[in-house]
N, C-alpha and C positions, 0 to 999 in steps of 0.2 A: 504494500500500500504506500510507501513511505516513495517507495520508486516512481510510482502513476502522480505524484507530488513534483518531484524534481522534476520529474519530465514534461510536466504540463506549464513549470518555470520557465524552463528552458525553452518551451516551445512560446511562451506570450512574449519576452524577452527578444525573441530569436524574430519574430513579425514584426514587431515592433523596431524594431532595428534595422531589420531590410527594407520598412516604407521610408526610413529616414536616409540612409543608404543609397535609395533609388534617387530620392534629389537632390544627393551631392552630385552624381554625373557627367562630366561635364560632356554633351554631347559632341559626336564627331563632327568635322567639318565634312558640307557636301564634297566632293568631288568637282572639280571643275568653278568652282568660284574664287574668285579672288581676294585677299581680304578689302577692305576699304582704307582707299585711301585719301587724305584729310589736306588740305589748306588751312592757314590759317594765318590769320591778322591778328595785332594790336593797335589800340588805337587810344590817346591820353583823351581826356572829356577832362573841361574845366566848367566849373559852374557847381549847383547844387544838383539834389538827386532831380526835381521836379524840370530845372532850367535845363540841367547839359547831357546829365545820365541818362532817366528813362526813355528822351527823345533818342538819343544815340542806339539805345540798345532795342526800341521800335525800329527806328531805319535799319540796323545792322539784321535784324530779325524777318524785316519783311523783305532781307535779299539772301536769305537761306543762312543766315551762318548763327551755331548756335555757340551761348555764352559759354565758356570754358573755364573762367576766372577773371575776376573782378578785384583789385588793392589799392587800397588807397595809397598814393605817393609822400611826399614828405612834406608837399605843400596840401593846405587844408582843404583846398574847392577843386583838388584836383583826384580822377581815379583814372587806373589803366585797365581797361577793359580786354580781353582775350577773347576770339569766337573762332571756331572750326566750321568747315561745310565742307560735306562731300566732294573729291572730282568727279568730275563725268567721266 
């Protein structure tokens, strides 16, 4: 009896660990694709968020390239914006 115990451990343990298992995975790459390759800009933006920044990162957005990273520089009304977009 004490065996139909362990083994029914072992067995919830054992599923349990395999669903979690399953989506580590990292799945294969297809065959025949390429990875993606990326451009990318920087661009300094002077002004506040409302004046220089969020207009900046509207136009930079509505020509495909997305934000990457954003830092503020060492002057105060100033940041450097980063964005990537796919090549064709």
């Amino acid at each position: 009896m004490k065996h139909n115990g362990i083994i029914a451990i072992v067995f919830v343990v054992g599923c349990a660990t395999g669903g979690v298992a399953a989506q580590l995975v990292v799945p294969p790459v297809r065959a025949g694709t390429a990875p993606t390759r990326w451009e990318y800009q920087c661009a300094l933006v002077e002004g506040s968020e409302s004046t220089g920044v969020t207009p900046t990162l509207n136009k930079l957005g509505a020509q495909g390239w997305e934000l990457v990273s954003m830092t503020p520089t060492q002057y105060r009304q100033e940041m450097m914006v980063c964005g990537k977009r796919a090549l064709p």
